[in-house]
ROSE-658294 format. One record per residue (C-alpha): residue number from 1; residue in one letter; x, y, z. Coordinates in Angstrom, 3 decimals, decimal comma, padded with zeros to 6 digits. Layout:
<sites>
+------+------+----------+----------+----------+
| resi | resn |        x |        y |        z |
+------+------+----------+----------+----------+
|  NUM |    a |        X |        Y |        Z |
...
+------+------+----------+----------+----------+
</sites>
This chain:
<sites>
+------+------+----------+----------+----------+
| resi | resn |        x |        y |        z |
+------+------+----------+----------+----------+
|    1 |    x | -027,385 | -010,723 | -004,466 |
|    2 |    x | -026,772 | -008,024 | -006,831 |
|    3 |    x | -022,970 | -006,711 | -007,437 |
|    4 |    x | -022,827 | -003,438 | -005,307 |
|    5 |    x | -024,986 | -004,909 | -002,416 |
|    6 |    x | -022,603 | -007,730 | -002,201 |
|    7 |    x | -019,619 | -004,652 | -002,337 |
|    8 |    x | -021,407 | -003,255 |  001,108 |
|    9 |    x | -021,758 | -006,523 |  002,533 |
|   10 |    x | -019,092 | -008,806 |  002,197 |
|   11 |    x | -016,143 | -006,962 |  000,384 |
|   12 |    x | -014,092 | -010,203 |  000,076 |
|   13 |    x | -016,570 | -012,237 | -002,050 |
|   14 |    x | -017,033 | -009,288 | -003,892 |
|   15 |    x | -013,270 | -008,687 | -004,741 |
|   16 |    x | -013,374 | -012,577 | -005,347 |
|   17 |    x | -016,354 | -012,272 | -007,646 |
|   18 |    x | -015,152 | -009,316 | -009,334 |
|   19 |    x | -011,886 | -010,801 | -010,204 |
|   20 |    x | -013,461 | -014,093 | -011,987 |
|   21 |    x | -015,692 | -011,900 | -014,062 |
|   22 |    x | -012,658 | -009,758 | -015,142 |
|   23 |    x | -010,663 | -012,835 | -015,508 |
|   24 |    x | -013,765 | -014,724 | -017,996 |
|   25 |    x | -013,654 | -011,108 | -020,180 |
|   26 |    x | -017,081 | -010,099 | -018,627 |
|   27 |    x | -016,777 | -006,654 | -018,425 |
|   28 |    x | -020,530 | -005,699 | -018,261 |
|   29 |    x | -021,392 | -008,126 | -015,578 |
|   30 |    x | -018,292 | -006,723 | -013,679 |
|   31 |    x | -018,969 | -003,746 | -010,523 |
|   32 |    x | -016,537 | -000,754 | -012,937 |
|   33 |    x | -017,468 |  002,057 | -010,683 |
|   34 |    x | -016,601 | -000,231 | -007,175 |
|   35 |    x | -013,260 | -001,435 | -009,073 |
|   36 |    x | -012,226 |  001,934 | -010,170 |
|   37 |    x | -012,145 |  003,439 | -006,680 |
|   38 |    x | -010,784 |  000,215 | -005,227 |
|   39 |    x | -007,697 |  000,853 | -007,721 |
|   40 |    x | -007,421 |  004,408 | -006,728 |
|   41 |    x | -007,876 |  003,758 | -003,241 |
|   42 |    x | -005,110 |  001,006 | -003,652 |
|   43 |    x | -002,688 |  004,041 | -005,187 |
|   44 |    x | -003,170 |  006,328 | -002,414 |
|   45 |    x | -002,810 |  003,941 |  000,186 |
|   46 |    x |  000,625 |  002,904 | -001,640 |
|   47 |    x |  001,506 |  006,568 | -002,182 |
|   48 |    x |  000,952 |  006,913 |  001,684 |
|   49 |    x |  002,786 |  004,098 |  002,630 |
|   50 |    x |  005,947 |  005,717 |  000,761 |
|   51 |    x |  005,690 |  009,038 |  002,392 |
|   52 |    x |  005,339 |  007,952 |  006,193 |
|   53 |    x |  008,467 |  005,030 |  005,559 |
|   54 |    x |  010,203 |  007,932 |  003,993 |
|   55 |    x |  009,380 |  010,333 |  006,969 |
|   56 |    x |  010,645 |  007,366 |  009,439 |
|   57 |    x |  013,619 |  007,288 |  007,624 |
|   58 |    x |  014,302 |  010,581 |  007,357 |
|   59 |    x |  013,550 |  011,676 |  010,993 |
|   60 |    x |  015,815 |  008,686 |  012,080 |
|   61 |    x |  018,748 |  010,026 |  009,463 |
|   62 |    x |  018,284 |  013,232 |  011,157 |
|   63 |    x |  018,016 |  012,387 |  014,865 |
|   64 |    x |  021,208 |  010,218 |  013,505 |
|   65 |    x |  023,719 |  012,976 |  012,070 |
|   66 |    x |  022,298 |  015,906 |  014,784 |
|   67 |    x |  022,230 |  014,127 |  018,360 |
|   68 |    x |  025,085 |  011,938 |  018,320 |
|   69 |    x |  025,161 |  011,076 |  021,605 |
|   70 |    x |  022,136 |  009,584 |  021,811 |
|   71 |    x |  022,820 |  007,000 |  018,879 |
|   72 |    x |  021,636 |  003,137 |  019,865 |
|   73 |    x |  021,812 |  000,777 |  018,168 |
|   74 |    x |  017,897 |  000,198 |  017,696 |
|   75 |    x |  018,222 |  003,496 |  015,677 |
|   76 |    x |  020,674 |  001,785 |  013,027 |
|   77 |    x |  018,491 | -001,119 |  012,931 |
|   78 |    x |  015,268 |  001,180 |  012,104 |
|   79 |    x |  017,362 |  003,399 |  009,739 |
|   80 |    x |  018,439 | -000,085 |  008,187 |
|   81 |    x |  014,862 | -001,662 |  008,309 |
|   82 |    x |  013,215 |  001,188 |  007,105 |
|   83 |    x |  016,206 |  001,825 |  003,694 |
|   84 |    x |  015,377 | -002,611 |  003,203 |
|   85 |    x |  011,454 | -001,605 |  003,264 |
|   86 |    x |  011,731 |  001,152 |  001,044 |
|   87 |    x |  013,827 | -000,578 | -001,908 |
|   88 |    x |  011,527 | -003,356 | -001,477 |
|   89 |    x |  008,165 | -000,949 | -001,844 |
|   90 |    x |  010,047 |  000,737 | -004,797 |
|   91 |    x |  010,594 | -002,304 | -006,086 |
|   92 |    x |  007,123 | -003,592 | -005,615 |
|   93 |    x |  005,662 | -000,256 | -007,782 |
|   94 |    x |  007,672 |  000,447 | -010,725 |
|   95 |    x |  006,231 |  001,258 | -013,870 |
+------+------+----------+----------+----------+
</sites>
């Protein structure tokens, strides 16, 4: 089955598939166009993640500091969950 039909069909063998011929130096065997918007997708979808952990957080920091008496303590443990998720995503995508 040729490259991109096997991208529309089954996108797991092709990622599998894909990877072995970048792996073996095969470059004009390997899917470019399909891999270069799977590697942008992969960046917005990472770039998205960010912003709505971010939001979380900051709605929750907020919510925090302006209506005091309504603090719980599953608040804390989201503010604290989502500060742990966002090192570790930072840590996950530096340069």
């Amino acid at each position: 089955m040729p490259t991109s039909r096997l991208y529309d069909s089954d996108f797991y063998a092709w990622a599998n598939e894909q990877a072995e011929l970048l792996r073996a130096g095969k470059l004009a065997q390997a899917d470019i166009e399909h891999i270069a918007q799977e590697i942008e997708s992969m960046g917005k979808t990472e770039k998205r993640e960010l912003a709505s952990r971010l939001k979380v957080l900051v709605l929750h920091l907020l919510e925090w500091r302006f209506q005091p008496l309504k603090r719980s303590a599953s608040w804390e443990v989201s503010i604290t969950v989502q500060r742990h998720e966002l090192a570790d995503h930072l840590d996950d995508n530096r340069a």
